[in-house]
gemmi code that builds the backbone of each chain (N, CA, C; Angstrom):
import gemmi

chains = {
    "A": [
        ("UNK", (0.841, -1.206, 0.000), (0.000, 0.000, 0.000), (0.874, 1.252, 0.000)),
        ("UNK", (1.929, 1.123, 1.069), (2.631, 2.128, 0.832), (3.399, 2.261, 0.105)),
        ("UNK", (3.581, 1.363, -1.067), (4.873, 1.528, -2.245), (4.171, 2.430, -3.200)),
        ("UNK", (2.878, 1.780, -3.354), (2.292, 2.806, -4.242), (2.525, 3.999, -3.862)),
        ("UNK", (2.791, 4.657, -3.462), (2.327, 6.005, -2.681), (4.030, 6.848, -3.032)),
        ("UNK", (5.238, 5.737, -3.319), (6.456, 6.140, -3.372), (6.636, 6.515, -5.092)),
        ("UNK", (7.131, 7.742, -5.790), (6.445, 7.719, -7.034), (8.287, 6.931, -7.368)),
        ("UNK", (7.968, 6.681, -8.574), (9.070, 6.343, -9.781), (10.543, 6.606, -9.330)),
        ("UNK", (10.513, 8.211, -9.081), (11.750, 9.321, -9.257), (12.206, 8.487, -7.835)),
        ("UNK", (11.397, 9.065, -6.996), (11.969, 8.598, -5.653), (12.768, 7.298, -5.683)),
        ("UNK", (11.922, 6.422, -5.970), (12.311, 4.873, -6.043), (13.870, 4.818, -6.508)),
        ("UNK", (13.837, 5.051, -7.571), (15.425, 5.190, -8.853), (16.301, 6.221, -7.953)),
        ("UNK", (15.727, 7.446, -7.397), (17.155, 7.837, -6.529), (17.315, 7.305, -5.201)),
        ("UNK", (16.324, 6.600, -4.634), (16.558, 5.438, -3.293), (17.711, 4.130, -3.889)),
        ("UNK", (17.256, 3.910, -5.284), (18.504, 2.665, -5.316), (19.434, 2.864, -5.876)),
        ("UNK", (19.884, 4.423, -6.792), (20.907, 4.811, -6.927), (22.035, 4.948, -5.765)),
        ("UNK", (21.231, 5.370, -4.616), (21.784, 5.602, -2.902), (22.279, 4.149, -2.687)),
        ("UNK", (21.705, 3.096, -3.181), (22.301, 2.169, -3.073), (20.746, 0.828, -1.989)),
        ("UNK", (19.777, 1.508, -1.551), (18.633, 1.083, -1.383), (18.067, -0.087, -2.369)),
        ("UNK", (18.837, -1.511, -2.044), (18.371, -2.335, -3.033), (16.599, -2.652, -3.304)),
        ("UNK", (16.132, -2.795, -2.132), (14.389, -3.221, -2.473), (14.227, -2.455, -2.912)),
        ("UNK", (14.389, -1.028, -3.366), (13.952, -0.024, -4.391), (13.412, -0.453, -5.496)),
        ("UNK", (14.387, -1.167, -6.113), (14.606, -1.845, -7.345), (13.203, -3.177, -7.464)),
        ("UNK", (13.368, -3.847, -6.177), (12.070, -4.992, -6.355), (10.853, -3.966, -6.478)),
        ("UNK", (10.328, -2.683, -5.837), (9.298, -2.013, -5.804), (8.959, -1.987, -7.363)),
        ("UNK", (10.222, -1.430, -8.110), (10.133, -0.682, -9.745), (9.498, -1.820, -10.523)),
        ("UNK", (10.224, -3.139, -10.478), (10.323, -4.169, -10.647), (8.798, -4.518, -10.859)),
        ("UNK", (8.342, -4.832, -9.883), (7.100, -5.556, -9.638), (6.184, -4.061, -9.985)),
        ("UNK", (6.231, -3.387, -10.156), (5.251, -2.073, -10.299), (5.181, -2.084, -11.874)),
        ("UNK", (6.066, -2.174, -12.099), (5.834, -2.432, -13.955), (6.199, -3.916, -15.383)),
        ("UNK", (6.464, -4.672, -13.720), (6.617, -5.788, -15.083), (5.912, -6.752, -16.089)),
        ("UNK", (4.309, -6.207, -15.399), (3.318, -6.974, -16.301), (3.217, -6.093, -17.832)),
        ("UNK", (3.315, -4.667, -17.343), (3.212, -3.733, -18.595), (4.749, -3.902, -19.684)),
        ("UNK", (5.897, -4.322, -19.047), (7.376, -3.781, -20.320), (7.002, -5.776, -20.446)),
        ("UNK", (6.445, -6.870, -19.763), (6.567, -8.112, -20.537), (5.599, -8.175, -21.416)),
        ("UNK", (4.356, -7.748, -21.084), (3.238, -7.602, -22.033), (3.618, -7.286, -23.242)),
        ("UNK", (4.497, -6.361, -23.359), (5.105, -5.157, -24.693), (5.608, -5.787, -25.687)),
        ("UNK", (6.929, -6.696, -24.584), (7.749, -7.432, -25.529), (6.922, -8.144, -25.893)),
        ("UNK", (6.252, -9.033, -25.389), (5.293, -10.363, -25.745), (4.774, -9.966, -26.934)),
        ("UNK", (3.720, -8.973, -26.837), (3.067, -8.443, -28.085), (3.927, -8.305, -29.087)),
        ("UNK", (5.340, -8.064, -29.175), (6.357, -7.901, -30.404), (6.631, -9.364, -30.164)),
        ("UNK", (7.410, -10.164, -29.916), (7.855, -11.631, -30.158), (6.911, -12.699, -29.905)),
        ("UNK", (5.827, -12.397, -29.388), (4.985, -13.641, -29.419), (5.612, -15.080, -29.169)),
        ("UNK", (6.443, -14.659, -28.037), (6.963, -16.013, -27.189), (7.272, -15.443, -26.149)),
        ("UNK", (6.939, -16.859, -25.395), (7.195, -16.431, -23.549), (8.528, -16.405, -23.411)),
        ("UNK", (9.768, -17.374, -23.807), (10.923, -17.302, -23.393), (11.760, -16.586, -24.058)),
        ("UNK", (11.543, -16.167, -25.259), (12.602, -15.176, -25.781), (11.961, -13.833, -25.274)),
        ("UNK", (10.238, -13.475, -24.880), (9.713, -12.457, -24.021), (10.735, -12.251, -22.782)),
        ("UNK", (10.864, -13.506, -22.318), (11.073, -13.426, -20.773), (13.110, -13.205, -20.833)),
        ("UNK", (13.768, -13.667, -21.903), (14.677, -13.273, -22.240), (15.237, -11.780, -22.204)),
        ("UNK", (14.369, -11.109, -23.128), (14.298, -9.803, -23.271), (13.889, -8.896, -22.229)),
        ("UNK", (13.322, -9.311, -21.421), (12.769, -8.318, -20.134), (13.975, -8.485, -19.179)),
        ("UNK", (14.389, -9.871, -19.270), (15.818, -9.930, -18.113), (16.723, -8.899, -18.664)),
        ("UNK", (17.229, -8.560, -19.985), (18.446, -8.450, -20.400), (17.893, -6.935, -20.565)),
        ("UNK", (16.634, -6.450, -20.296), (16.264, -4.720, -20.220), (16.563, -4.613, -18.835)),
        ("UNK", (16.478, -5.221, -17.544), (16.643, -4.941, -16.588), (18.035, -5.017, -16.451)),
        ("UNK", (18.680, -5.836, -17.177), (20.403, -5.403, -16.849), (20.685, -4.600, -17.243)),
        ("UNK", (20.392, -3.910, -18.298), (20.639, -2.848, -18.741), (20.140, -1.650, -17.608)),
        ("UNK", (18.802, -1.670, -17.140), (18.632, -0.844, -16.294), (19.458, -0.363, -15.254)),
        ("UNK", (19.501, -1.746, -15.142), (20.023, -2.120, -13.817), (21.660, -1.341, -13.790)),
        ("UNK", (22.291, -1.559, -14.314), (24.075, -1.476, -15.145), (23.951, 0.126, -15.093)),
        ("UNK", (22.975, 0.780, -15.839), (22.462, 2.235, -16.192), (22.587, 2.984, -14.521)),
        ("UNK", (21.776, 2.689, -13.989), (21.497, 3.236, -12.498), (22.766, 3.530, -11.746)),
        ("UNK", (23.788, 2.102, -11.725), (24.570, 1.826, -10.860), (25.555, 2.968, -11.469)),
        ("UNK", (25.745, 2.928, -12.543), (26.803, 3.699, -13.239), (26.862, 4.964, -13.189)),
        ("UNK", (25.632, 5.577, -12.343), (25.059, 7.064, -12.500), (25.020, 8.241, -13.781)),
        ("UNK", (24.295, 7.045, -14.654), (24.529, 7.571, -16.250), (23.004, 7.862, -16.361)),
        ("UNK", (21.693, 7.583, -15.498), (20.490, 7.792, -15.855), (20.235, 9.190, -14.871)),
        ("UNK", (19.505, 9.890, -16.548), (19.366, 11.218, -16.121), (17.703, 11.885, -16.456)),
        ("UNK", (16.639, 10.823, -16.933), (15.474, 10.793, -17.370), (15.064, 11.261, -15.797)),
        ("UNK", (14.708, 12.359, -15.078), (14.136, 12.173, -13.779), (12.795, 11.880, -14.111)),
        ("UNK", (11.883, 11.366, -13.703), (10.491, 11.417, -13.912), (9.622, 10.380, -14.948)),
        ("UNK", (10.594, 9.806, -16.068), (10.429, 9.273, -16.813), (10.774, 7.835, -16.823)),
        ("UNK", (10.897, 7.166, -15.776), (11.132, 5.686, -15.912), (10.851, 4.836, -16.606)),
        ("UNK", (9.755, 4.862, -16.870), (8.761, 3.579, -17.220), (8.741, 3.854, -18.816)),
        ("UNK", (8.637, 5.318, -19.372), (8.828, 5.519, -20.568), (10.675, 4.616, -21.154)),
        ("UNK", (11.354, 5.424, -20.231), (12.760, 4.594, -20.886), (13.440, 3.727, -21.046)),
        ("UNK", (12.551, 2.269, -19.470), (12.824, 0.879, -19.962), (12.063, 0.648, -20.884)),
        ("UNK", (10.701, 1.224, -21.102), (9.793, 0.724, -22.670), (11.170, 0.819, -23.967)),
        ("UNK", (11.599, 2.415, -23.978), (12.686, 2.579, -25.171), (13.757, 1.070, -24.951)),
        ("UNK", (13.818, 0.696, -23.757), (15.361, 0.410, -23.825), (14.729, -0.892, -24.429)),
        ("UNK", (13.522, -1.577, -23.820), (13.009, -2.771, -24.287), (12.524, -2.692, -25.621)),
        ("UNK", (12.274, -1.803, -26.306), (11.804, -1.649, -27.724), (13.055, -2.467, -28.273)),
        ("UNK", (14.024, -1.841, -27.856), (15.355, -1.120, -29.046), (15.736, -2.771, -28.892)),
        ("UNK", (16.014, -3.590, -27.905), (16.148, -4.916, -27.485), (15.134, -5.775, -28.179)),
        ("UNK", (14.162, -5.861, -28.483), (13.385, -6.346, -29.541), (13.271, -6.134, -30.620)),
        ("UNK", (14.180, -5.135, -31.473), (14.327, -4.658, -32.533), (15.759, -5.560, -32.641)),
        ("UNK", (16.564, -5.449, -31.820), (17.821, -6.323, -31.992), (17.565, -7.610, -32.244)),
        ("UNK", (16.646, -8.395, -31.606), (16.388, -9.869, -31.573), (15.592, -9.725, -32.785)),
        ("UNK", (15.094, -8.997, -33.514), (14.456, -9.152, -34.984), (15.878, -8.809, -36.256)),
        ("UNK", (16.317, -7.993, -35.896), (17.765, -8.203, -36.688), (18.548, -8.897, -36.545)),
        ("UNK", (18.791, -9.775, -35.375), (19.807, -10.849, -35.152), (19.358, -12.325, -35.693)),
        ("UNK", (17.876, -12.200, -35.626), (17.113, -13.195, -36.275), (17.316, -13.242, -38.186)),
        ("UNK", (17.031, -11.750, -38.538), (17.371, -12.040, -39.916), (18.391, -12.391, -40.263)),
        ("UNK", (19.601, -11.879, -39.363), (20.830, -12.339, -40.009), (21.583, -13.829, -40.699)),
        ("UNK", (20.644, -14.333, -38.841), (20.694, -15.674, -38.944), (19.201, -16.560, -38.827)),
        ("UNK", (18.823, -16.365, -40.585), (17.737, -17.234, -40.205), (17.618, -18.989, -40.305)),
        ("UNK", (16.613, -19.150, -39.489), (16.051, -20.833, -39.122), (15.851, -21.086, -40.312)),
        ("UNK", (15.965, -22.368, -40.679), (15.279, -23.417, -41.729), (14.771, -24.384, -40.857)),
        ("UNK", (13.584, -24.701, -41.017), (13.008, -26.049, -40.259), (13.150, -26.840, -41.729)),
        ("UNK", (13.654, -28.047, -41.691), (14.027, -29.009, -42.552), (13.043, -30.454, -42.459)),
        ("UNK", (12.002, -30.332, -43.281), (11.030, -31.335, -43.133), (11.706, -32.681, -43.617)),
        ("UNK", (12.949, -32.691, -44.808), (13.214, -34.112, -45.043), (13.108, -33.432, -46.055)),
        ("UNK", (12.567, -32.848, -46.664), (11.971, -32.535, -48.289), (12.645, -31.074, -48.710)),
        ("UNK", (13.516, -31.473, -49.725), (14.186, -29.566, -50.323), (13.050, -28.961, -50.244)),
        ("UNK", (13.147, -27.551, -49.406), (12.280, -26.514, -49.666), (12.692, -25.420, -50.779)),
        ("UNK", (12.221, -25.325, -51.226), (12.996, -24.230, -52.676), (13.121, -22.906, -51.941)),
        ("UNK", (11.494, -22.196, -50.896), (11.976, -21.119, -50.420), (12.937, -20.694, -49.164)),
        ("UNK", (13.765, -21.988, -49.155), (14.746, -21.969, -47.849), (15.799, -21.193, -48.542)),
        ("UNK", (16.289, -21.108, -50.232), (17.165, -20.563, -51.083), (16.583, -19.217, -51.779)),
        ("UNK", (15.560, -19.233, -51.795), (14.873, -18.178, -52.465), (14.368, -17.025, -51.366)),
        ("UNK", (14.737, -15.948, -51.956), (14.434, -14.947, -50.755), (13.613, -13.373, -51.595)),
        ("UNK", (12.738, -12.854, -50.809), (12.136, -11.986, -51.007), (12.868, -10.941, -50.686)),
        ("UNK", (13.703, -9.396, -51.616), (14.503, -9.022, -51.337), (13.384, -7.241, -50.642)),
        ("UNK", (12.430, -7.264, -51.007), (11.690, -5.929, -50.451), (11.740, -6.100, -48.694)),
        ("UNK", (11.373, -5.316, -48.201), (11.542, -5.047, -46.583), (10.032, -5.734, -46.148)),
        ("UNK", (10.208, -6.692, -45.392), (8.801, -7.568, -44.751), (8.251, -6.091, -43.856)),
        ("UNK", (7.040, -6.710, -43.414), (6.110, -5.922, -42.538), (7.144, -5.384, -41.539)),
        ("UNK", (7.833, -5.998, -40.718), (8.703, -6.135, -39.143), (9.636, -4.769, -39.635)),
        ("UNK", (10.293, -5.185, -40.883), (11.688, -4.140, -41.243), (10.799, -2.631, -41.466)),
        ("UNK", (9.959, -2.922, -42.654), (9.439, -1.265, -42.724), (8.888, -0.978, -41.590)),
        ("UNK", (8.652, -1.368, -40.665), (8.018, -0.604, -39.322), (8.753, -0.011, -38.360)),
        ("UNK", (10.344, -1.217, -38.724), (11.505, -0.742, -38.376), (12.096, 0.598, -39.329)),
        ("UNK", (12.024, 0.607, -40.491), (12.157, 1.551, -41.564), (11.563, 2.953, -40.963)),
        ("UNK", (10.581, 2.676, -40.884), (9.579, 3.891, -40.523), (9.863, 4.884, -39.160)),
        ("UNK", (9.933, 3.600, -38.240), (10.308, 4.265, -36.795), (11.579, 5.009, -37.274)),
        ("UNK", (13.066, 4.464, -37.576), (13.767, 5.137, -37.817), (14.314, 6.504, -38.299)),
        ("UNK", (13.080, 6.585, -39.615), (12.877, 7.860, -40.500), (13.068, 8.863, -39.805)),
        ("UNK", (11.325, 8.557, -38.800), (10.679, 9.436, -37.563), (11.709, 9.656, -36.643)),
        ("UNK", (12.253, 8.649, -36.170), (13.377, 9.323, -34.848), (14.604, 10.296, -35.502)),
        ("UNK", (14.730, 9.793, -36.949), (15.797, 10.662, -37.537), (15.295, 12.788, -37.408)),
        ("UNK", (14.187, 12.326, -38.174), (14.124, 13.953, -38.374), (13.362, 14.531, -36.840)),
        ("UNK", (13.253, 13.549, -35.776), (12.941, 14.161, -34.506), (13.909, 14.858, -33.936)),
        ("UNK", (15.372, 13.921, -34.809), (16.665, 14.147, -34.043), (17.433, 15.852, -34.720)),
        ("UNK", (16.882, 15.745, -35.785), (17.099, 17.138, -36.787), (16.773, 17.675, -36.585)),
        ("UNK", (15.406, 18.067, -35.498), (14.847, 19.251, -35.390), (14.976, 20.078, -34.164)),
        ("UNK", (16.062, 18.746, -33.605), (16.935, 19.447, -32.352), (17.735, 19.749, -32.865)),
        ("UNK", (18.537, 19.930, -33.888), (19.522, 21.097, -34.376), (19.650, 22.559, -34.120)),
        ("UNK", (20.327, 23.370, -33.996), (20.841, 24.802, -34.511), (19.876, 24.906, -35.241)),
        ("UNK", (19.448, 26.315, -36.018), (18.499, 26.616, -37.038), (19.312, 26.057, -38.097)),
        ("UNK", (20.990, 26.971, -38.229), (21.841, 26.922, -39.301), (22.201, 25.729, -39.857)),
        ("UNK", (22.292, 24.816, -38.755), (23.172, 23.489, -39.088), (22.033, 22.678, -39.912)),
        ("UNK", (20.473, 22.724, -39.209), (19.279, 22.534, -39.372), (19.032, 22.729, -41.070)),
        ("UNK", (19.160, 23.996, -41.479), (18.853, 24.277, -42.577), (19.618, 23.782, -43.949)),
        ("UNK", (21.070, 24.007, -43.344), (22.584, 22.891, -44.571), (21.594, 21.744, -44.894)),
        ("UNK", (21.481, 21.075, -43.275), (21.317, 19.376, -43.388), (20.494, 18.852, -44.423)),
        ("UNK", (19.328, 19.750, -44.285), (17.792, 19.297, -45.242), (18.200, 19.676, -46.357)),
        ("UNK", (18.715, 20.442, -46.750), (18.767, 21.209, -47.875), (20.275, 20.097, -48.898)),
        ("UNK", (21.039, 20.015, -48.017), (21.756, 18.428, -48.680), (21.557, 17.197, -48.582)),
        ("UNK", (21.061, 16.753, -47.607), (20.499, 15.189, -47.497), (18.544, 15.552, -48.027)),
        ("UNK", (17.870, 16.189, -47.833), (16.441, 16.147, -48.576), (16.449, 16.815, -49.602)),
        ("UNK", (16.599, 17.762, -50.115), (16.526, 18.447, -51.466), (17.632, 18.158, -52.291)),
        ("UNK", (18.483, 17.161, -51.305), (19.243, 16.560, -52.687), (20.499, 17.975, -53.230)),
        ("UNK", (20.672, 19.171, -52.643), (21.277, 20.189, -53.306), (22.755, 20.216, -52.743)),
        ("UNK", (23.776, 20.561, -53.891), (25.053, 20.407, -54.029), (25.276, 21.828, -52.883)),
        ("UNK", (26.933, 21.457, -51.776), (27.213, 22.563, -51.126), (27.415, 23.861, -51.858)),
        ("UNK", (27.635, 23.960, -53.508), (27.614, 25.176, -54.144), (26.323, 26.002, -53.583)),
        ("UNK", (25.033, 25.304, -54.042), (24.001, 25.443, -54.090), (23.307, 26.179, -52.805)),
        ("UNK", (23.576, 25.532, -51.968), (23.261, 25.786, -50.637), (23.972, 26.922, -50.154)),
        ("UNK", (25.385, 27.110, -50.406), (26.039, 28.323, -49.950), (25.391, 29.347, -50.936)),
        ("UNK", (25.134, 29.222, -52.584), (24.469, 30.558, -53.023), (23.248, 30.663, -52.208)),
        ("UNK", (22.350, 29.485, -52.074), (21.292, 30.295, -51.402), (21.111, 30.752, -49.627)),
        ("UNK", (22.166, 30.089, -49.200), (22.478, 30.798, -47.802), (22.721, 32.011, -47.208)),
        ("UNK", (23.938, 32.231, -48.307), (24.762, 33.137, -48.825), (25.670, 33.418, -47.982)),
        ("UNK", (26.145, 31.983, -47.267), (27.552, 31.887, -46.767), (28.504, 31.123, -47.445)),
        ("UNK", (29.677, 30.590, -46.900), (30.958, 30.527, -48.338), (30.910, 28.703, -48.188)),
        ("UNK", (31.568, 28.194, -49.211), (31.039, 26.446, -48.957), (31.934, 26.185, -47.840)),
        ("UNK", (32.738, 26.818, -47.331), (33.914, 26.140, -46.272), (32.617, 25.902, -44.955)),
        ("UNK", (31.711, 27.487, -44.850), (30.600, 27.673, -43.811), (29.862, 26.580, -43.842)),
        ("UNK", (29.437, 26.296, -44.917), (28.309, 25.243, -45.276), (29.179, 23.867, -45.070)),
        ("UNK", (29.644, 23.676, -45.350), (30.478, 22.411, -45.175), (30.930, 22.121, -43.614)),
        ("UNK", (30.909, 23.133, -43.105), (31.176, 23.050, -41.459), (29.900, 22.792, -40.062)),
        ("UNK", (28.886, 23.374, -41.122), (27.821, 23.324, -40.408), (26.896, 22.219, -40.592)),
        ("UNK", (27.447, 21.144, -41.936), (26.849, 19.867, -42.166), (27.364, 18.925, -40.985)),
        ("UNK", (28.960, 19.330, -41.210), (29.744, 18.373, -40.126), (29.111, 18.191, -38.260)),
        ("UNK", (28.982, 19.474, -37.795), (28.788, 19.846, -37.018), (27.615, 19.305, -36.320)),
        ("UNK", (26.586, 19.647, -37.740), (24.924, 19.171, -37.515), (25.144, 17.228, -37.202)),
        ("UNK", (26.035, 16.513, -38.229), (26.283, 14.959, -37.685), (26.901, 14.608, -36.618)),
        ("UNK", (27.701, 15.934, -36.349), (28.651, 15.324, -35.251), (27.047, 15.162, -33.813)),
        ("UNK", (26.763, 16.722, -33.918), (25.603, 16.654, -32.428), (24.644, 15.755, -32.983)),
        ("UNK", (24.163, 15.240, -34.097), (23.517, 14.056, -34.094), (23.652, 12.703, -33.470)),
        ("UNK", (25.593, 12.738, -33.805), (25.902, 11.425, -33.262), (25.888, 11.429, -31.601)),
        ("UNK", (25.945, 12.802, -31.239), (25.971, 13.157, -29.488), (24.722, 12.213, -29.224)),
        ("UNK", (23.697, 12.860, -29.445), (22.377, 12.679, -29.497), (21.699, 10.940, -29.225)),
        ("UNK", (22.451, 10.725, -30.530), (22.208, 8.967, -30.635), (22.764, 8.393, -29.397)),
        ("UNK", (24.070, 9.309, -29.344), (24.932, 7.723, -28.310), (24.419, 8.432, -26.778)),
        ("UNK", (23.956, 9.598, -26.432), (23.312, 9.617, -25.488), (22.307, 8.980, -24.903)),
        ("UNK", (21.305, 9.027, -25.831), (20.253, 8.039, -25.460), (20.223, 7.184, -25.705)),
        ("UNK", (21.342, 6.722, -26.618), (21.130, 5.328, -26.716), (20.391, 4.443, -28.109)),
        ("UNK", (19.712, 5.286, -28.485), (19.101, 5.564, -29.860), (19.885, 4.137, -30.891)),
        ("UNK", (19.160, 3.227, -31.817), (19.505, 2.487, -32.576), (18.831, 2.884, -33.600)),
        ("UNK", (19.675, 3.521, -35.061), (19.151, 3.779, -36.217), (19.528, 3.086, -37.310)),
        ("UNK", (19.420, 1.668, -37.518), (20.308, 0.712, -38.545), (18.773, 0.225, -38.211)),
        ("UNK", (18.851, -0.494, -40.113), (17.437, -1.663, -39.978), (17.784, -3.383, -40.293)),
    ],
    "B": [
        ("UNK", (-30.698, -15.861, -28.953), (-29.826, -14.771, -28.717), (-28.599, -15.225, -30.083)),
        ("UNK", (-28.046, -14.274, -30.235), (-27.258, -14.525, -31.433), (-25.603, -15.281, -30.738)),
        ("UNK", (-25.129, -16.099, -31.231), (-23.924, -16.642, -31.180), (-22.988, -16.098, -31.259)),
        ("UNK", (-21.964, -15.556, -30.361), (-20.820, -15.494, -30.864), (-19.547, -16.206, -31.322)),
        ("UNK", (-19.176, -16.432, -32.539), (-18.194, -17.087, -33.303), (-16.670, -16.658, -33.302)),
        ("UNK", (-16.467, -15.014, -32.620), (-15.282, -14.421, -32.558), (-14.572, -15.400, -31.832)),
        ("UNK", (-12.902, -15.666, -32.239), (-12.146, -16.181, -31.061), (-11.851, -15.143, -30.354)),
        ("UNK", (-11.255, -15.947, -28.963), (-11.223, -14.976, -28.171), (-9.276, -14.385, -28.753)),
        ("UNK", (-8.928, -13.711, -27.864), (-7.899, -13.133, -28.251), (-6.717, -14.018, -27.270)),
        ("UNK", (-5.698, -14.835, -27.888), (-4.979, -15.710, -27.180), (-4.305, -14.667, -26.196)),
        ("UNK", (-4.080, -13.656, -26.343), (-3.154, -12.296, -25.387), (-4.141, -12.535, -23.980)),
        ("UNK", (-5.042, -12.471, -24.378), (-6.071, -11.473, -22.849), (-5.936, -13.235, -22.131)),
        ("UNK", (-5.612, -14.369, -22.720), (-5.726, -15.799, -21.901), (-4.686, -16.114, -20.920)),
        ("UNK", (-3.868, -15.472, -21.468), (-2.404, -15.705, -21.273), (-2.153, -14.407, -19.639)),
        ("UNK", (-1.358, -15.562, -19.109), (-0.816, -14.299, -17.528), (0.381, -14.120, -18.253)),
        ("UNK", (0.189, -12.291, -18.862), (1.149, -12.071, -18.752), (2.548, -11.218, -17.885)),
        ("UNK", (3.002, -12.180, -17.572), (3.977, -12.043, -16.111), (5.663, -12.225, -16.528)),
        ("UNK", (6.784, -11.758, -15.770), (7.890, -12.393, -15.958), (7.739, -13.948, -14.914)),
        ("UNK", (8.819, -14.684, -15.308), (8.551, -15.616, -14.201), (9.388, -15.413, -13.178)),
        ("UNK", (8.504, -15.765, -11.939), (9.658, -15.205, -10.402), (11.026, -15.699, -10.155)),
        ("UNK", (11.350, -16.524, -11.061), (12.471, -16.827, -11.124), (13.576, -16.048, -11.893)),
        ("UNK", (13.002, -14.948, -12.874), (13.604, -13.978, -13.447), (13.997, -12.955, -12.685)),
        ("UNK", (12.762, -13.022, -12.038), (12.908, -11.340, -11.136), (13.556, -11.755, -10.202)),
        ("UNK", (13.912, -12.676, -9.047), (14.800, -12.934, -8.698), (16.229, -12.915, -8.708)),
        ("UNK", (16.291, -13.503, -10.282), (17.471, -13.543, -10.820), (18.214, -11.703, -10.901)),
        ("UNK", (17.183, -11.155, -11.429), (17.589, -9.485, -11.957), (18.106, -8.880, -10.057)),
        ("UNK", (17.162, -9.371, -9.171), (17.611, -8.863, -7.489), (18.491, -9.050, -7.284)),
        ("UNK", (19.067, -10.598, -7.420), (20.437, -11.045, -7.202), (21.273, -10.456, -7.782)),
        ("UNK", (20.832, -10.322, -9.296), (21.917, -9.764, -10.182), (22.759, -8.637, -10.037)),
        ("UNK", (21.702, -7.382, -8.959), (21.612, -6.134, -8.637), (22.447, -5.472, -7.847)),
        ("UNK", (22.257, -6.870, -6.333), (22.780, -7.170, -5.160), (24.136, -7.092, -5.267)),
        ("UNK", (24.467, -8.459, -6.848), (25.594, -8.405, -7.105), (26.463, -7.506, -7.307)),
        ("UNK", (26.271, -6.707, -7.935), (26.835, -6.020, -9.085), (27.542, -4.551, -8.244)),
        ("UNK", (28.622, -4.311, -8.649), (29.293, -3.004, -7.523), (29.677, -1.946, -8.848)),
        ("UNK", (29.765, -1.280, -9.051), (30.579, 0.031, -10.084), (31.380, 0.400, -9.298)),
        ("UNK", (32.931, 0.254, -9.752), (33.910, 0.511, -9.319), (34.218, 2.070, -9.495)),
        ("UNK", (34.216, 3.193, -9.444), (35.037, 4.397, -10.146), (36.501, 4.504, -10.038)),
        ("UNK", (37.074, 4.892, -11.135), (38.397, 4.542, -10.677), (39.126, 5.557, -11.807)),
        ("UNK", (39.702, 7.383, -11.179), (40.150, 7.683, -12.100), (39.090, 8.046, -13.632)),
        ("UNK", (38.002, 8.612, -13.341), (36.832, 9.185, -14.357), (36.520, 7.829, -15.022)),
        ("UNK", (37.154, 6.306, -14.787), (36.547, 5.315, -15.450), (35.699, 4.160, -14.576)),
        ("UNK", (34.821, 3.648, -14.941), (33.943, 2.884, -14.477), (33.785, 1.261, -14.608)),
        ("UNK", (34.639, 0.385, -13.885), (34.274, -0.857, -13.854), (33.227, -1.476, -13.146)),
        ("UNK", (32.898, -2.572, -13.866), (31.656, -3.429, -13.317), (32.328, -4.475, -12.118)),
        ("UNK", (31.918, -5.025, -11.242), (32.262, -6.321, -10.269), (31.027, -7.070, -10.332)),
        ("UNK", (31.081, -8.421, -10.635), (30.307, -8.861, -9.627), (30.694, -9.750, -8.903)),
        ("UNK", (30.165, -9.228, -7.632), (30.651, -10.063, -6.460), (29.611, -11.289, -5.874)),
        ("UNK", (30.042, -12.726, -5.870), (28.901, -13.454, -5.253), (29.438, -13.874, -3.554)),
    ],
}
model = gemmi.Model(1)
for chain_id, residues in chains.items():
    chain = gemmi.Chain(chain_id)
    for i, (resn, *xyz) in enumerate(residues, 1):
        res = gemmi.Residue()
        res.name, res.seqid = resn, gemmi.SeqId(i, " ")
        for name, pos in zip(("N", "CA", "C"), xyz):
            atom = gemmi.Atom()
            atom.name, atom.element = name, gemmi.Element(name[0])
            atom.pos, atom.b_iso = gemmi.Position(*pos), 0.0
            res.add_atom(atom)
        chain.add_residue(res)
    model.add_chain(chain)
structure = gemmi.Structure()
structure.add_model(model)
structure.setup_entities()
């Protein structure tokens, strides 16, 4: 009765302090909702139950290290961390896929469909979206190079006439705009490969 | 009264739970586990 009553934030800076039952409170307060999640993406209990262990080490690893800085947001960022972990076990799967071998050559065990299945474009898609979420935390300047060479497709000539700064400018402010992108990614943690 | 023919939805049948032997495992794991700092770098221990 009274755990309820202890919110999220509290909990995560009680076991950062080093307050281990903290952790069973978080634990048991949300693990029907991040196994449910995975479940609904893998549609198996043990590679489910796989994936929820190996989000809590991660949590877990995160906390201890005093690298988690989400105050308020818990439950949102093991969902991310468990997404991104079920997105891995769907790419580690394609890499290496199963053949169940009835006895009988299957022809489509050699033959492969080279367009993106349902799983990848959804993966495709999310990616897009987190990309230009991540662009629109840019600078205006760096903001404006980026689109204007990776979406409109336009040469740094181009962009510096219509800027009307010099291409060394433009060329610095592309760099700049990937470099705080890559900040960005490896901060949060972010996986943008399909 | 009219029949319903819908299946039900195998999700809503299913407890979905970790098993207590997981969550266990993640406590222990927790218990275990020390972050060393050492010099702005950060090692893992685990100690059983």
């Amino acid at each position: 009765m009274q755990n309820e009553l202890i919110t999220d934030a509290t909990l995560v800076s009680n076991y950062i302090k080093g307050e281990e039952p903290a952790l069973e409170v978080l634990i048991k307060r949300h693990k029907q909702r991040i196994y449910s999640f995975i479940y609904s993406k893998v549609l198996d209990k043990d590679i489910a139950e796989d994936i929820f262990q190996d989000t809590f080490i991660k949590v877990i690893k995160t906390l201890k290290r005093g690298k988690y800085n989400e105050e308020g947001k818990f439950l949102p960022w093991v969902m991310r961390i468990s997404h991104n972990l079920v997105i891995d076990h769907f790419r580690r799967n394609n890499r290496m896929p199963k053949f169940s071998n009835s006895g009988d050559f299957n022809i489509f065990s050699v033959l492969s469909d080279t367009a993106l299945d349902a799983e990848r474009t959804l993966i495709k898609m999310q990616v897009e979206s987190d990309v230009r979420k991540l662009i629109e935390e840019l600078p205006a300047d760096q903001k404006e190079v980026l689109v204007m060479r990776m979406y409109n497709d336009m040469s740094f000539k181009e962009i510096s006439d219509k800027t009307g700064v010099s291409i060394n400018t433009a060329l610095g402010r592309m760099r700049y705009a990937l470099i705080n992108m890559r900040k960005i990614i490896d901060k949060h943690n972010i996986i943008l490969t399909n | 009264m009219a029949k319903l023919y819908s299946k039900k939805n195998p999700q809503t049948q299913l407890d979905l739970n970790p098993k207590d032997e997981t969550i266990k495992f993640l406590l222990d794991y927790s218990k275990a586990l020390s972050v060393i700092n050492c010099n702005k770098m950060k090692f893992e221990a685990l100690l059983n």
